[in-house]
Phi, psi and omega in degrees: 000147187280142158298047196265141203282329181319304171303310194275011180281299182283352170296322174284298175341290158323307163286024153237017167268133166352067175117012173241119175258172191306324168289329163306293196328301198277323200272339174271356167280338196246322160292341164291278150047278164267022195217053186305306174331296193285292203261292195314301156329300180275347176260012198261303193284310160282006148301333180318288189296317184294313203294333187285304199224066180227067168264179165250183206254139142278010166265287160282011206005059176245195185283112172222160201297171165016240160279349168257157177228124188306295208314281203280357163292322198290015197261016180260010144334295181072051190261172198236055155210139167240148182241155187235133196223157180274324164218166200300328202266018165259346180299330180281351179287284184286353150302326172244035149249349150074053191248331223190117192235098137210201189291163161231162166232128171223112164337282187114222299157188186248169182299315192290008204266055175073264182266341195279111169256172183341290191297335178271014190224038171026049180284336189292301174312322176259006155292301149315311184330302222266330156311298183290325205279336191084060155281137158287323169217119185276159175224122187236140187233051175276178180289158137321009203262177165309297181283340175275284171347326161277307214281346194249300191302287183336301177317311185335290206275318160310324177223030161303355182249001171260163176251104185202111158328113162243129196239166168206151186293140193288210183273126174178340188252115173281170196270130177100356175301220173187116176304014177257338188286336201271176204240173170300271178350267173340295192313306220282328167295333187299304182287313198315308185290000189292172200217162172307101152312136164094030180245141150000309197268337180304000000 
């Protein structure tokens, strides 16, 4: 293979994405490649466009454009339940199985994830949130795992002084799953079954 510095950058670059190695890498670089016009030109411009005005929201955490955030505009709704996910691309999971029309929260990781410690995981924010907005019933849609299970008692114990139904998803989500893995047919048992955290049935 030739020795081009261009190459072996993105090459590296590319092999830090999910489900990709050097060989995904290089083969999606030799389609970019031949097809400079059509992708590379137009994908140049929107990273472009994401690196300017692409955050995450420090209120809900989920993703929004420049200063707006879809997420937290939707509160002139008045739905009176919100679910809290660890992460976005699990909010984009229950989102396109059309299981769940109220609000969202996205954590951003679990207590146990390493750099996401406490303070990044905008538990302070939903505590306002579920005040202003009045919600009734929180939903926590952390994973089935160890650290999404701490991370669920936590929140818990975070809005024990409030009055709002904490629920957490029943069975359809196996232990160790991850809501970004599950099909509609799961989510959708998942939610149906949920149950009050800190019940019997835990």
């Amino acid at each position: 293979m030739q020795n081009l510095n261009e190459i072996e950058e993105l090459i590296k670059i590319i092999s830090k994405l999910p489900g990709l190695g050097p060989k995904s890498a290089k083969r999606i670089i030799l389609k970019l490649i031949n097809n400079r016009e059509e992708l590379v030109k137009p994908m140049a411009k929107v990273l472009v466009d994401i690196y300017k005005n692409v955050s995450r929201c420090n209120i809900c955490g989920t993703l929004k454009s420049k200063n707006e955030c879809q997420n937290c505009k939707s509160s002139n709704s008045k739905r009176k339940s919100i679910c809290i996910v660890e992460d976005i691309a699990d909010q984009w999971s229950i989102e396109s199985s059309n299981i769940f029309d109220g609000y969202f929260h996205i954590l951003g990781g679990t207590l146990e994830s390493g750099s996401n410690g406490r303070d990044s995981l905008l538990i302070n924010s939903l505590i306002k949130r579920v005040e202003k907005e009045k919600i009734e019933e929180v939903i926590i849609a952390t994973s089935a795992t160890v650290e999404g299970q701490t991370t669920a008692y936590y929140i818990k114990d975070c809005l024990k002084d409030l009055d709002v139904k904490i629920s957490k998803l029943g069975q359809g989500l196996p232990i160790g799953g991850e809501i970004e893995n599950s099909d509609d047919g799961t989510l959708y048992t998942a939610f149906k079954n949920r149950s009050e955290l800190g019940t019997d049935s835990d």
